[in-house]
Structure formats: structure tokens, C-alpha cells
N, C-alpha and C positions, 0 to 999 in steps of 0.2 A: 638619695635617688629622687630625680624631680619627675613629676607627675607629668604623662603624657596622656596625648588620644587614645594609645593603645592598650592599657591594661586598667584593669577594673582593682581594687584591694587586691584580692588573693582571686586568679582564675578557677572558674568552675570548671570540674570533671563530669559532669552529668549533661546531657545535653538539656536546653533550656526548655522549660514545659509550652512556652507558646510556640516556637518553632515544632516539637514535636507534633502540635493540635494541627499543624498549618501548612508543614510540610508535604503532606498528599495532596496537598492543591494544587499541587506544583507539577505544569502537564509533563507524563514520562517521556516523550520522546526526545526531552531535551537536554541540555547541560545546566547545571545548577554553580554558581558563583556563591562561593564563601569567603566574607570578604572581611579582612583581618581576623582569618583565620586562628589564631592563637594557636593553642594545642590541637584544633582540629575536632574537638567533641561534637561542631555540628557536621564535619566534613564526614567522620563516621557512622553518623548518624544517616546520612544521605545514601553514603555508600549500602549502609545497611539498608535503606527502602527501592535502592537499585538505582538510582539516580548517577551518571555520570558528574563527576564535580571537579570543579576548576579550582582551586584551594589558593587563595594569598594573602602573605601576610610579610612584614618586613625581616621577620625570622627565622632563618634558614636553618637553622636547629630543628625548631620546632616543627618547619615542616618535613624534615627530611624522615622524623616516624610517621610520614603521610604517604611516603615516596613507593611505598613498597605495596598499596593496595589496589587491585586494578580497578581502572573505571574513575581512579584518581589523579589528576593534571597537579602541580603544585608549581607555583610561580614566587621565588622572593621579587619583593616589590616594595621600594618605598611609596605609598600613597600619598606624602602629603608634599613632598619633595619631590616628586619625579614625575613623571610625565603617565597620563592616564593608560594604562597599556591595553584595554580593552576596544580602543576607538572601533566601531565600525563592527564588533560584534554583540549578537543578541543570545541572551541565556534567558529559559522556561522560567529561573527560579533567582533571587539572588535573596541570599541569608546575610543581616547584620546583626552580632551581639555586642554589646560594650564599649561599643566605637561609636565618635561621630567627630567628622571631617568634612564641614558644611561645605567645603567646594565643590567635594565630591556628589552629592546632593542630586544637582542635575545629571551627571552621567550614569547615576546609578540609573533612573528610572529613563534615560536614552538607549541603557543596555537592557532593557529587557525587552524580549520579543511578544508577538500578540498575543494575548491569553497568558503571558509571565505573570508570577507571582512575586510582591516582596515581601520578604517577612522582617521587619527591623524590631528591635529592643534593644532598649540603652537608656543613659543614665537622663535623669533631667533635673532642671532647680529645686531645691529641696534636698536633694542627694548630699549634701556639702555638710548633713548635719550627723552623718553618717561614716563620715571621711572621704577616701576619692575614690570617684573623681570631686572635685569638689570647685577646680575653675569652672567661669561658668562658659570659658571657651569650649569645652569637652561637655554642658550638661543642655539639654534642651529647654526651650522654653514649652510654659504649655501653647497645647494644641500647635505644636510645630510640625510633627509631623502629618496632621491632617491639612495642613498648610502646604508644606511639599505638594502633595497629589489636588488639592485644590485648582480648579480650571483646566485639570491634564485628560487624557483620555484613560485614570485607573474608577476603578469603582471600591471602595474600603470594605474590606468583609467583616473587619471587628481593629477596634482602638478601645486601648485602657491607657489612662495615666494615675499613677499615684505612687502610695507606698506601699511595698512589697516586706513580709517578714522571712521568704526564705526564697532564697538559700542564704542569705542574709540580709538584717536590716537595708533597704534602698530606697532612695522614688525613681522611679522609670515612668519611659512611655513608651508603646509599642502600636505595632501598627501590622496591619496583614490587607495589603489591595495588589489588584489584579491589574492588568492593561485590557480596557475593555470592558465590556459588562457586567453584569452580577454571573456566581453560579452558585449551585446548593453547596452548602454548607457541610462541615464536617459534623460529626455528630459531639 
């Protein structure tokens, strides 16, 4: 099996503790994008704080135990291969975990609306000592992500990079900013 963008070692079933801190940032009245969705642990996650969610992932397996909850949109989509399917709309929230598809990059922070939230985590250099991802096409460099929103109109609410001992050994970097100003804080 050759190592792609889309899957981490063994996918996680729990949703991820920094999307869960960061998730209510994320204003209600909108749709929230989960984007290479996998099994959907952060799509039910959303679901669960009442959030309407647009679920895609190249997996139509996987999403089809997404297809049955309401409040729930699922799209198979190849992202890296196909054509961006979102042009031209905006979502409150977009969640990424374990992906990265540097073209995609700019459209993500195109698709979010005023006061949207992103939450990203994923993998970065240093992760390769760990197994995969372990190209460094798939792993971040540091301060990449605060690089993204640098000169844009987001504001950063919290950025960590390093290594992580669980839910297993990794180095990541994650990121959580808004479109637009600061606001308080989660607790």
C-alpha cells in the first residue's frame, strides 16, 4: 500500500481534542466543511454540537455511515484530482485532520465566510521518525501554517507545533484562526 495524503497510520475513532476546544467557535448559524472527511469522527462531532456539515472525502464507503444523520450533506470528491467543488461558496467552519494538499490551501481560507473559523491539524517534518505520513510532500514545514493566514484578513486564536505522545507517537502542527478579528476565547 503506497502512502497517500489521505490517511494517517491507523485512523482515529475519537474525535481530535483540538478541534473539540475549537469547535464552538465556530458561528451556529452556518455550514461547517469537514474536509477529507475519513470516517467522519469530526463530521459527528459537529453534528453533535448542532452544526449543519458538508462531509467530503474521496470515500464513498466511508461516507455512506454519514448519509443517514440529519443536518448531514456528504459529497465523494476527489480533492487532488478534480476540480475544487466548493467554488463560490462560503462555510462558518471548515475542519481539517491528517490531510494536507497544499493547492488546496488557498481555497480553503477563499471558502470561509466572515467571522468563519478554521481548525487544521496534521502531520509535519519530524513525523517520518514515527512512520507515516512520513513524505515530506504530505508533512508541513514549521510555521507553515501560520504562514498560510499571514497578510490575509484571519486573526490566529492558538498555534502549537511539535510532538504529540497520543493518541500516538507524531509531530503535528495545528492551527485555529478566524476571518477577521479576535474574539474571546474558549475556556
Amino acid at each position: 500500500m503506497s502512502e497517500t495524503s489521505f490517511q494517517p497510520q491507523a485512523p482515529a475513532t475519537a474525535p481530535s481534542a483540538w478541534v473539540r476546544r475549537f469547535a464552538p467557535l465556530i458561528p451556529a448559524s452556518g455550514e461547517v466543511l469537514d474536509l477529507a472527511c475519513g470516517g467522519g469522527r469530526h463530521t459527528r462531532l459537529l453534528h453533535e454540537l448542532g452544526y449543519g456539515v458538508e462531509a467530503v472525502d474521496r470515500d464513498a464507503a466511508a461516507l455512506a455511515e454519514l448519509s443517514g444523520l440529519p443536518g448531514v450533506t456528504t459529497r465523494a470528491a476527489d480533492l487532488e484530482g478534480g476540480p475544487w467543488p466548493y467554488r463560490g461558496r462560503a462555510f462558518a467552519g471548515i475542519v481539517v485532520t491528517n490531510y494536507l494538499w497544499r493547492p488546496l490551501l488557498p481555497a480553503l481560507l477563499d471558502a470561509l465566510g466572515e467571522e468563519g473559523v478554521l481548525i487544521y491539524e496534521t502531520f509535519m517534518l519530524g513525523n517520518e521518525r514515527f512512520g507515516k505520513p512520513s513524505n515530506p510532500q504530505f508533512l508541513l514545514r514549521p510555521g507553515e501554517l501560520l504562514e498560510m493566514v499571514q497578510g490575509t484578513h484571519f486573526s490566529v486564536i492558538a498555534f502549537e507545533q511539535g510532538e504529540v505522545a497520543s493518541p500516538r507517537p507524531a509531530v503535528i502542527q495545528r492551527i485555529c484562526a478566524r476571518r477577521g478579528g479576535p474574539l474571546r476565547l474558549p475556556p
